[in-house]
Structures are given as structure tokens and as C-alpha cells.
Z-matrix of the N, CA and C atoms (Angstrom, degrees):
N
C 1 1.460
C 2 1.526 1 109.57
N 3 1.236 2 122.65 1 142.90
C 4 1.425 3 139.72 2 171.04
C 5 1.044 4 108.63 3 -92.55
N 6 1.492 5 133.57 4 124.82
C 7 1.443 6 139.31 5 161.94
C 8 2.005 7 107.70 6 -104.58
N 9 1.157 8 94.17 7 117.73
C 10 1.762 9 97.57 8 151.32
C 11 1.467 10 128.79 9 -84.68
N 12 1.567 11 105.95 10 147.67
C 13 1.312 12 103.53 11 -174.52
C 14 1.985 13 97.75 12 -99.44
N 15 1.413 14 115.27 13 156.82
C 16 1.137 15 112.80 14 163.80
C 17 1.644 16 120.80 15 -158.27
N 18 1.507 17 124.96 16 165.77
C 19 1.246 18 92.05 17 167.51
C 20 1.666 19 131.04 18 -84.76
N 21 1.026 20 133.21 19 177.23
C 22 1.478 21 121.98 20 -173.98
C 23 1.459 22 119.40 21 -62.52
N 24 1.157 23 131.17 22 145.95
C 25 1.515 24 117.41 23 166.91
C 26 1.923 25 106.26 24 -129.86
N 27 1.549 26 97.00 25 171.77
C 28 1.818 27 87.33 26 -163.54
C 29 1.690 28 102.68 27 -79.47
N 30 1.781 29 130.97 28 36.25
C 31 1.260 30 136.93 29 -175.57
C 32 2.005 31 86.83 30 -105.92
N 33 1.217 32 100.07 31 -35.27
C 34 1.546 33 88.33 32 -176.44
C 35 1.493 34 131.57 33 -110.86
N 36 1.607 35 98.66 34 23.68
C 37 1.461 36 100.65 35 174.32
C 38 1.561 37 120.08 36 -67.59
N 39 1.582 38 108.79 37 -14.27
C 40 1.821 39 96.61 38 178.33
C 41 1.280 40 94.13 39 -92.41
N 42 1.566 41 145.19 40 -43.90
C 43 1.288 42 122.93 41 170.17
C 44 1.716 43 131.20 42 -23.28
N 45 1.461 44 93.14 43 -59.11
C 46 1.423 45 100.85 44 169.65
C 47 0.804 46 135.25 45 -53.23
N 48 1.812 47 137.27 46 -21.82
C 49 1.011 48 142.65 47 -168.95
C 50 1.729 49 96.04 48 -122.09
N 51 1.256 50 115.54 49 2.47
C 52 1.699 51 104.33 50 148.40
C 53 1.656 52 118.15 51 -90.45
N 54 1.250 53 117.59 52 -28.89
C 55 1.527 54 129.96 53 176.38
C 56 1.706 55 83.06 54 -52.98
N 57 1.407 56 122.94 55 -91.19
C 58 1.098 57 127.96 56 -142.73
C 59 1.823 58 110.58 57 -61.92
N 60 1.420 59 109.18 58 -32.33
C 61 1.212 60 114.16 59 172.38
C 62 1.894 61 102.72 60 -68.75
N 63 1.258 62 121.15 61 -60.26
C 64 1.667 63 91.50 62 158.63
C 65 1.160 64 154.72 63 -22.36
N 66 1.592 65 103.74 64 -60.54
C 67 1.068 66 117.62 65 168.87
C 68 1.596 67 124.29 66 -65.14
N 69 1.153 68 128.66 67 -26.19
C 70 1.071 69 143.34 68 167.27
C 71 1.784 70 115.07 69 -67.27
N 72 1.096 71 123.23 70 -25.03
C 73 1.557 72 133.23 71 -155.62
C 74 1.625 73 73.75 72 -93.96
N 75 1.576 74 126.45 73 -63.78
C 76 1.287 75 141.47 74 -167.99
C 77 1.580 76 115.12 75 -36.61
N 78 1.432 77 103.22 76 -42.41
C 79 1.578 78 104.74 77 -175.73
C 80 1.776 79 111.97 78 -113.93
N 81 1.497 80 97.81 79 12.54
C 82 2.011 81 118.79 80 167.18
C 83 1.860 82 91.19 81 60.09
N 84 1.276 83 109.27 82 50.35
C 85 1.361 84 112.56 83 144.37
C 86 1.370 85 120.16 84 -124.43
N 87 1.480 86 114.18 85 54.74
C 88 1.201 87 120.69 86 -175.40
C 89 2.317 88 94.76 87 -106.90
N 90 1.521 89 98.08 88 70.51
C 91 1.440 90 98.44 89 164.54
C 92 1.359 91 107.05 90 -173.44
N 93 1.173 92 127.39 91 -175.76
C 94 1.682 93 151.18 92 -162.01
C 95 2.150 94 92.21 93 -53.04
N 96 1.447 95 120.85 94 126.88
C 97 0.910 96 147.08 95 159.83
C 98 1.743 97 112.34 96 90.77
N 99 1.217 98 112.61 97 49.24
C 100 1.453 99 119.89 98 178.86
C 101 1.717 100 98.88 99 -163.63
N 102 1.114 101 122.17 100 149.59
C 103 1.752 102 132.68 101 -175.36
C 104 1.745 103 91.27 102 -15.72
N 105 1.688 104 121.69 103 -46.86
C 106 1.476 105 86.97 104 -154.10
C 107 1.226 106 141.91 105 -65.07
N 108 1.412 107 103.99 106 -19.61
C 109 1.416 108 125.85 107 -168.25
C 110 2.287 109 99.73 108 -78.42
N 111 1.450 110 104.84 109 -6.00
C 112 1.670 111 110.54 110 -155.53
C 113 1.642 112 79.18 111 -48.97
N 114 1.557 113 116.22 112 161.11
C 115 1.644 114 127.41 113 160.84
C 116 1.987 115 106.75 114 -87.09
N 117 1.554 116 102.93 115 -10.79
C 118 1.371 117 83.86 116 -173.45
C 119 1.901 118 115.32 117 -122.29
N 120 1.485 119 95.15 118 15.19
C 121 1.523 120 108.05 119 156.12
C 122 1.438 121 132.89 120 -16.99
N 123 1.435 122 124.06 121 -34.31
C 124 1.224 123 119.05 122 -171.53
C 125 1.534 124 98.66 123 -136.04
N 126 1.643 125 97.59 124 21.57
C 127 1.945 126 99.06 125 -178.32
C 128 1.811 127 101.53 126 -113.12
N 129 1.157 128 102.83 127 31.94
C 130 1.918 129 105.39 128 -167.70
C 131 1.622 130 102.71 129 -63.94
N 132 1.579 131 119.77 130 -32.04
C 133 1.657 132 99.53 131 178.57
C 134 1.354 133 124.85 132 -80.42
N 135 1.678 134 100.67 133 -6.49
C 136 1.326 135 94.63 134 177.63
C 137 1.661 136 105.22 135 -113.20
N 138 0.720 137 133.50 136 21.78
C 139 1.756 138 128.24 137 -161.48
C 140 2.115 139 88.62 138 -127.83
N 141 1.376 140 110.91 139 -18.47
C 142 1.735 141 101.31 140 -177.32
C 143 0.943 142 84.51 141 -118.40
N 144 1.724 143 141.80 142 82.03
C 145 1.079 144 119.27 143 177.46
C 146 1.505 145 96.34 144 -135.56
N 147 1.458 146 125.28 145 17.80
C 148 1.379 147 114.68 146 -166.66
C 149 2.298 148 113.08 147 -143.25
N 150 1.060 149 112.03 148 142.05
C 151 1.358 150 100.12 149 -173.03
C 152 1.642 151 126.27 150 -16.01
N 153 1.420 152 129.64 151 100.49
C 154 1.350 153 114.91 152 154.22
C 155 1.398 154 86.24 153 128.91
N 156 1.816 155 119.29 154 -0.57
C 157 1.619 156 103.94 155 -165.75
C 158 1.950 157 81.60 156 -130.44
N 159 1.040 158 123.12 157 169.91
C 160 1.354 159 120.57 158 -175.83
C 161 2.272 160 110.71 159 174.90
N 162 1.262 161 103.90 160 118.95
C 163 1.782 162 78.47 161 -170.09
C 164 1.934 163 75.20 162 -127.24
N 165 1.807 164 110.95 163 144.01
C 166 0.637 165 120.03 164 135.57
C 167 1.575 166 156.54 165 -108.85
N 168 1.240 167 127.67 166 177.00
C 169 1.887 168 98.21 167 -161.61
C 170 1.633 169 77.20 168 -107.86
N 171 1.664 170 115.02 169 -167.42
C 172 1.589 171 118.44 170 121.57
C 173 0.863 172 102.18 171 -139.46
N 174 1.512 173 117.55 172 176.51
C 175 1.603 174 123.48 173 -113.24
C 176 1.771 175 81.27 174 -147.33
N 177 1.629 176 133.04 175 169.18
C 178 0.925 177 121.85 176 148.50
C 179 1.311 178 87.04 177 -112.66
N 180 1.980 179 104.92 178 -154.02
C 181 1.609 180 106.57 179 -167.17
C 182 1.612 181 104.43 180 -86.91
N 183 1.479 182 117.26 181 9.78
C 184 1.683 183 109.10 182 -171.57
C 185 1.124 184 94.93 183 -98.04
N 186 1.754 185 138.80 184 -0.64
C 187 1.428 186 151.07 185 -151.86
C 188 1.752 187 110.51 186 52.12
N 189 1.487 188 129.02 187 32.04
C 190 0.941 189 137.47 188 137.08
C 191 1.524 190 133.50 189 -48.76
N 192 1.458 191 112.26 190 107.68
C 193 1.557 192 102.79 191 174.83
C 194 1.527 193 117.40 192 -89.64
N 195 1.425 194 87.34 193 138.80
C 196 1.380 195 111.01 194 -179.36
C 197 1.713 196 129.70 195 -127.64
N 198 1.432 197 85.87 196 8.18
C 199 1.546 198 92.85 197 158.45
C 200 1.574 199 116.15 198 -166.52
N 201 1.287 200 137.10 199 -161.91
C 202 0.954 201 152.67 200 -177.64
C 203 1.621 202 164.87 201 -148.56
N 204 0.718 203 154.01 202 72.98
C 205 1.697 204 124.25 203 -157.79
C 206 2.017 205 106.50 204 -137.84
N 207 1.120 206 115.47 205 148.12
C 208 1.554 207 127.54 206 162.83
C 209 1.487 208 121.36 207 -116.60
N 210 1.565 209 104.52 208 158.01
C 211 1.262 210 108.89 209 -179.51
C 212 1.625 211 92.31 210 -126.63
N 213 1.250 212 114.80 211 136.84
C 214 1.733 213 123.41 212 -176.46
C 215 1.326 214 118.41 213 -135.04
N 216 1.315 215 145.04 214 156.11
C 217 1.293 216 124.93 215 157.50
C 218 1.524 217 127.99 216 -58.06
N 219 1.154 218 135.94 217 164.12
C 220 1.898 219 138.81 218 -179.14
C 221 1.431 220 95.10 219 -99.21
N 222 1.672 221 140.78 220 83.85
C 223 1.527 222 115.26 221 156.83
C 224 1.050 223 122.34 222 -34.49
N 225 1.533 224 120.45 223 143.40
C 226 1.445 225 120.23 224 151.51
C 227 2.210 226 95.08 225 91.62
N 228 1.611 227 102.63 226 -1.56
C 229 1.660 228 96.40 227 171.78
C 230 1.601 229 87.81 228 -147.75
N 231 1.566 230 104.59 229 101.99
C 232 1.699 231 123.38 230 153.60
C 233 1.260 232 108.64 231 -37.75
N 234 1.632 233 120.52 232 133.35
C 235 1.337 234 125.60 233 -179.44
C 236 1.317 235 133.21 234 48.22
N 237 1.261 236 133.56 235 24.55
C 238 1.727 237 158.64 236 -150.50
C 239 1.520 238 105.24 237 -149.01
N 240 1.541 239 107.51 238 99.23
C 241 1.651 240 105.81 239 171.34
C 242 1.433 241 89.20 240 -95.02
N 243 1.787 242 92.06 241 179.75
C 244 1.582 243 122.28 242 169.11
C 245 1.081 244 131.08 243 -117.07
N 246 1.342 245 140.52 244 124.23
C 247 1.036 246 152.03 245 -133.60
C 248 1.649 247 97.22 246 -105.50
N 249 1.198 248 109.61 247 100.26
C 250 2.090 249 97.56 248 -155.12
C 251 1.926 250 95.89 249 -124.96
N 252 1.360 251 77.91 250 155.16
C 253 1.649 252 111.34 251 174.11
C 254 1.633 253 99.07 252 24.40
N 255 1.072 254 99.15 253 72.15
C 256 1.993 255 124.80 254 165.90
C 257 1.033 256 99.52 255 -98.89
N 258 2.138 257 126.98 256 91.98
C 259 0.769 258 113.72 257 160.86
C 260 2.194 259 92.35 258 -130.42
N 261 1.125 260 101.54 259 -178.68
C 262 1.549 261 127.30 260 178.13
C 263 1.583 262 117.71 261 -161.88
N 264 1.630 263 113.36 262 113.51
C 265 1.118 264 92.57 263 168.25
C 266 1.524 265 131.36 264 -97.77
N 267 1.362 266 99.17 265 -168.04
C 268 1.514 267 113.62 266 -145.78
C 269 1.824 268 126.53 267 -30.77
N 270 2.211 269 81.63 268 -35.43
C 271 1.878 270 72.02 269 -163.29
C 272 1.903 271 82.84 270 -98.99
N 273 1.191 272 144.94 271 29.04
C 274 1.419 273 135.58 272 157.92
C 275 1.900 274 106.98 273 -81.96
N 276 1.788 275 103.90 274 -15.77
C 277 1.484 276 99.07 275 -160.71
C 278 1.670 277 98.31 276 -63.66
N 279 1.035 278 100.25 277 -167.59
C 280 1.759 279 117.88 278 178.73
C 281 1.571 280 114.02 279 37.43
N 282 1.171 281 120.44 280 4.78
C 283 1.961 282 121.67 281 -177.28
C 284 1.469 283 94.87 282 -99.83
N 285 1.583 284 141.29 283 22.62
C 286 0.997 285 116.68 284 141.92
C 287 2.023 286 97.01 285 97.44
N 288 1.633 287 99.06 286 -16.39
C 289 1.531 288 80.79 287 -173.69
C 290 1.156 289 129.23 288 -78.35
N 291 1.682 290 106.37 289 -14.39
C 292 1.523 291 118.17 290 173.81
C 293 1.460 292 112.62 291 -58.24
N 294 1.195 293 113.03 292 -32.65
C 295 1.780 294 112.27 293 -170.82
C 296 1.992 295 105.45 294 -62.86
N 297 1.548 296 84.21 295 -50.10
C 298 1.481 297 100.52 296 -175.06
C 299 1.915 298 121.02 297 -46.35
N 300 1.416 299 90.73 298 -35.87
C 301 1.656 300 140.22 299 -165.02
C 302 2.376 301 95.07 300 -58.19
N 303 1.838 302 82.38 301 -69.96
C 304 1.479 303 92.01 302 -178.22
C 305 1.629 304 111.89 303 -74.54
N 306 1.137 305 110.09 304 -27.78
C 307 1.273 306 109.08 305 -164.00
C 308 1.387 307 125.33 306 -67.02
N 309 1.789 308 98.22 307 -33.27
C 310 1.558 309 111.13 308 -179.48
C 311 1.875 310 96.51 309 -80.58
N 312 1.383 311 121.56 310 -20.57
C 313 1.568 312 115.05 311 -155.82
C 314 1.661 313 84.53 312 -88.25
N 315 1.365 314 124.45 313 -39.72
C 316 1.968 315 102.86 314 -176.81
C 317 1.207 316 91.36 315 -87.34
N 318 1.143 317 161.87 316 -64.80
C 319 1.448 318 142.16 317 -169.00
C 320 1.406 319 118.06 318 -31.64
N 321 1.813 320 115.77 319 -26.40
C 322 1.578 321 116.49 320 162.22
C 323 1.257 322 108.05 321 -85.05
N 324 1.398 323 136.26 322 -23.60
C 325 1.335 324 124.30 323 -174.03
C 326 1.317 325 123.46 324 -101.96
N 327 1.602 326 107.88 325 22.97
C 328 1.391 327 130.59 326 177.74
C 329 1.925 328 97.79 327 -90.45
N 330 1.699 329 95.69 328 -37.90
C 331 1.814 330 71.46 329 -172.31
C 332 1.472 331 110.89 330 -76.74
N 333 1.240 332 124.88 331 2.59
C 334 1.744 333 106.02 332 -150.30
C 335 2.198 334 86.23 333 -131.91
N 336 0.994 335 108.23 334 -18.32
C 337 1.569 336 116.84 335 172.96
C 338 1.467 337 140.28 336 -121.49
N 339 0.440 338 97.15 337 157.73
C 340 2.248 339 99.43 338 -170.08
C 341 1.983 340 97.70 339 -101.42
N 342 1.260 341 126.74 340 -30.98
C 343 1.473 342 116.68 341 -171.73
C 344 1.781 343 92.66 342 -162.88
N 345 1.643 344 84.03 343 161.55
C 346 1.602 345 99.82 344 -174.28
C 347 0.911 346 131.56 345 -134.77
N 348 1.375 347 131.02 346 111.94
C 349 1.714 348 113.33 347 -152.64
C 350 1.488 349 92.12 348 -123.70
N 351 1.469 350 104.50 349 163.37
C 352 1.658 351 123.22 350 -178.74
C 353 1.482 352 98.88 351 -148.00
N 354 1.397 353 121.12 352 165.35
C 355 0.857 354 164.49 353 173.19
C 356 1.923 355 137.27 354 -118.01
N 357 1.357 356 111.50 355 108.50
C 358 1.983 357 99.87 356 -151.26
C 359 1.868 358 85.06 357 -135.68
N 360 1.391 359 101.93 358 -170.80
C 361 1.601 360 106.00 359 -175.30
C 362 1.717 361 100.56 360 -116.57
N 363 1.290 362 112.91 361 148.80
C 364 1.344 363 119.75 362 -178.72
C 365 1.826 364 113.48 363 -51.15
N 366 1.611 365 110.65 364 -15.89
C 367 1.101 366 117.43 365 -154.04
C 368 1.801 367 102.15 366 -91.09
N 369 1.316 368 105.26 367 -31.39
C 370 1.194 369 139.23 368 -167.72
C 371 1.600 370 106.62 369 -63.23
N 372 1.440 371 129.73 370 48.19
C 373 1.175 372 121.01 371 -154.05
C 374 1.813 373 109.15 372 -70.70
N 375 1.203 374 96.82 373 -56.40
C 376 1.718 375 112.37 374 170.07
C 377 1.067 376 111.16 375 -25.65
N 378 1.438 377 117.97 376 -41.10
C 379 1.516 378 116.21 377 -157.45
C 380 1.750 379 113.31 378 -95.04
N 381 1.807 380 103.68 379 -30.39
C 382 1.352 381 99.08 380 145.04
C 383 1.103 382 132.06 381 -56.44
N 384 1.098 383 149.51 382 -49.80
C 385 1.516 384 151.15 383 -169.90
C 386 1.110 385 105.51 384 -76.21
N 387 1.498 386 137.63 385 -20.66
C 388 1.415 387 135.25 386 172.02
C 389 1.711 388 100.34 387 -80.39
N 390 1.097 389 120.19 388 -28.91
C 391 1.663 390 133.33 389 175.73
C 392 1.448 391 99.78 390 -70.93
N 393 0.997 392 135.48 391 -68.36
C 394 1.404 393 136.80 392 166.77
C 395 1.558 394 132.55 393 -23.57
N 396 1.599 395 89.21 394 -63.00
C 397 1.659 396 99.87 395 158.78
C 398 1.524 397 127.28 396 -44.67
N 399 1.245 398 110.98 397 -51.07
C 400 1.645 399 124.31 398 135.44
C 401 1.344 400 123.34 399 6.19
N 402 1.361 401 113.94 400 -70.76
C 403 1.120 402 132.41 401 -155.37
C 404 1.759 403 117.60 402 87.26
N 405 1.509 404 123.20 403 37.47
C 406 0.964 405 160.13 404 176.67
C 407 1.249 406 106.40 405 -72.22
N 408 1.645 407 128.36 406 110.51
C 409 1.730 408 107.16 407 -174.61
C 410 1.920 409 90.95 408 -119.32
N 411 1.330 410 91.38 409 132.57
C 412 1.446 411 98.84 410 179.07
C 413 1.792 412 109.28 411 -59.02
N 414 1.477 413 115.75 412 156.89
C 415 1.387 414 121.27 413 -168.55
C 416 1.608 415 109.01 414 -128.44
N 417 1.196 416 128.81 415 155.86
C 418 1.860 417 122.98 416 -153.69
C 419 2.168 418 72.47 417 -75.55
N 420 1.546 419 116.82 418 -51.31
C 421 1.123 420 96.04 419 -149.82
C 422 1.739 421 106.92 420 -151.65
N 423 1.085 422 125.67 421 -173.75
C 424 1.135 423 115.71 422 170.91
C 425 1.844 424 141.72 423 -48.81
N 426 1.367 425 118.57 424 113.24
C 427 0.974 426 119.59 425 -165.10
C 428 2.203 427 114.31 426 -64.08
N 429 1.086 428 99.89 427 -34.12
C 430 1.283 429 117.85 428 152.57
C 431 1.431 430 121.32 429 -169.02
N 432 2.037 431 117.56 430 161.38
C 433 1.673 432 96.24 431 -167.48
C 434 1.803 433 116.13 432 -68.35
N 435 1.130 434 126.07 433 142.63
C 436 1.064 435 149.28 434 -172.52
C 437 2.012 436 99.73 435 -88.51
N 438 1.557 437 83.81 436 -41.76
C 439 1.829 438 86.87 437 -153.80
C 440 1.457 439 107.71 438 114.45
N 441 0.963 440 121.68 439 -28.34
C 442 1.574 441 112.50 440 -155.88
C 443 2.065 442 85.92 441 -106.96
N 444 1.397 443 84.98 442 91.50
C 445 1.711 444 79.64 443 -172.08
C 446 1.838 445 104.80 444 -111.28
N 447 1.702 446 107.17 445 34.67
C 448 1.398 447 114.41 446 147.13
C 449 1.381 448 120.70 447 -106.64
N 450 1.427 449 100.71 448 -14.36
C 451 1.392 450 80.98 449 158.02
C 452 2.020 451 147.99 450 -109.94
N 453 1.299 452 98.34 451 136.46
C 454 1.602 453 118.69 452 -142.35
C 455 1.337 454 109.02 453 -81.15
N 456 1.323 455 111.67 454 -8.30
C 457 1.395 456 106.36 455 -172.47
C 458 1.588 457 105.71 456 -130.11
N 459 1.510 458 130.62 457 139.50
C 460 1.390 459 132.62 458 -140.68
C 461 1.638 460 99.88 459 -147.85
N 462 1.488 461 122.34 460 114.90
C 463 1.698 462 96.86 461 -173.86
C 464 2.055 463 83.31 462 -133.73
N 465 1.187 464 98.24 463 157.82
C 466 1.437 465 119.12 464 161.71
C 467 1.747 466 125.25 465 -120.74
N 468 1.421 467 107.46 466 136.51
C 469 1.477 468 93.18 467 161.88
C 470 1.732 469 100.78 468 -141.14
N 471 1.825 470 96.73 469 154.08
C 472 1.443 471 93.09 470 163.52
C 473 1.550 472 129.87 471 -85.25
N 474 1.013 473 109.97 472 159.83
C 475 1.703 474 124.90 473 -166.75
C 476 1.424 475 109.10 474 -113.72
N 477 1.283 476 123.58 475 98.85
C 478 0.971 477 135.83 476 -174.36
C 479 1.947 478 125.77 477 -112.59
């Protein structure tokens, strides 16, 4: 399968928020303090729509999305974006699009930020070690509250 990358438009904000609501049901963080509970879940073309914020989907060839990721600012951390709602499901995993996925989202958050922090679930092992590969260094704890105070595991990297 071929995946395209693109940026979001307001035709695929309910896609997106079935990917992530999948993916979320998948690893039983489908409740209060992790993406599901976010108020702006199904508002992605309009909420990345301005310098320093940017979400892209990918697409297969039916224009189905099947994956995801954003780059946003961190309130409350000067010069520190967030590496947000990076998800892909199941049958997009292993085709290589996730690499493609992060790679284009810090290469945008290199011009407008100095470091990048995210936030993932302890359960989520894959997704650490793909963070890692990164150059992603795990953190004892939250860099500031997010809201999403199920999730347990907190990594930063610098952007250079």
C-alpha cells in the first residue's frame, strides 16, 4: 500500500478523530486525561491553522486517513512545541509511513522552536522506541500540565 502525506483539510477532521479514537480504544485509553476527552478532536483544520502549529494526515489512494501527527506550541514552556496526536492505525503500521509522518512534523518545528516534547502511555511501548529512535530522551515527569494527566510517560528532544 502507498500512503500520501498531506496537510489537513476541514474534509478530514472526522477521519481524524476516528484514527485517534481507534487507536486510543486499542491501547484502553479511551477516557478522561489522554487525547480522548481533547474538546478540539474533530476541530484539527481549524485549530493547526496558524504559524508554528501545522497537523498532517496520510492519506491512502481512496483519500482515506490512516494516520496522523501535529506540531503545536507547549503553553506555559517558551520555545518548546508538542509533538501531538501521532497516531496510525494498525494496517498503516510497519510501511514506513510513520517515519515519513515525524520526520516532516520536526523538520517544521525546527523553524519556529528550539525543543519538543510529547507525552505517550506507559502501555504504548512501540511508540516509545519509535520516539527514541528520534532521539527523544525520556523525562522523570511532566514538563508542564498538558491536561492529559493519564498520560505517564513524558520525553523531550532538542531541535537543532
Amino acid at each position: 500500500m502507498e500512503y500520501k502525506i498531506r496537510e489537513i483539510e476541514a474534509k478530514d477532521n472526522k477521519q481524524v478523530e476516528n484514527v485517534i479514537r481507534t487507536c486510543l480504544i486499542e491501547y484502553g485509553a479511551n477516557h478522561e486525561g489522554t487525547a480522548w476527552a481533547d474538546p478540539d478532536l474533530g476541530r484539527f483544520s481549524e485549530i493547526y491553522n496558524k504559524p508554528g502549529h501545522k497537523y498532517w494526515v496520510a492519506i491512502d489512494e481512496n483519500e482515506n486517513v490512516v494516520g496522523g501527527v501535529g506540531i503545536g506550541d507547549l503553553p506555559g514552556a517558551e520555545g518548546v512545541c508538542e509533538l501531538q496526536k501521532m497516531y496510525c492505525l494498525k494496517e498503516a503500521r510497519g510501511t514506513g509511513i510513520s517515519h515519513k509522518l515525524i520526520e516532516l512534523a520536526l523538520d517544521y518545528a525546527k523553524e519556529f522552536y528550539s525543543r519538543c516534547y510529547l507525552e505517550t502511555l506507559d502501555n504504548m511501548i512501540a511508540a516509545q522506541k519509535f520516539y527514541e529512535k528520534y532521539d527523544f530522551k525520556r523525562m522523570n515527569g511532566p514538563l508542564v500540565d498538558t491536561g492529559h494527566f493519564a498520560c505517564d510517560v513524558c520525553y523531550i528532544k532538542e531541535l537543532k
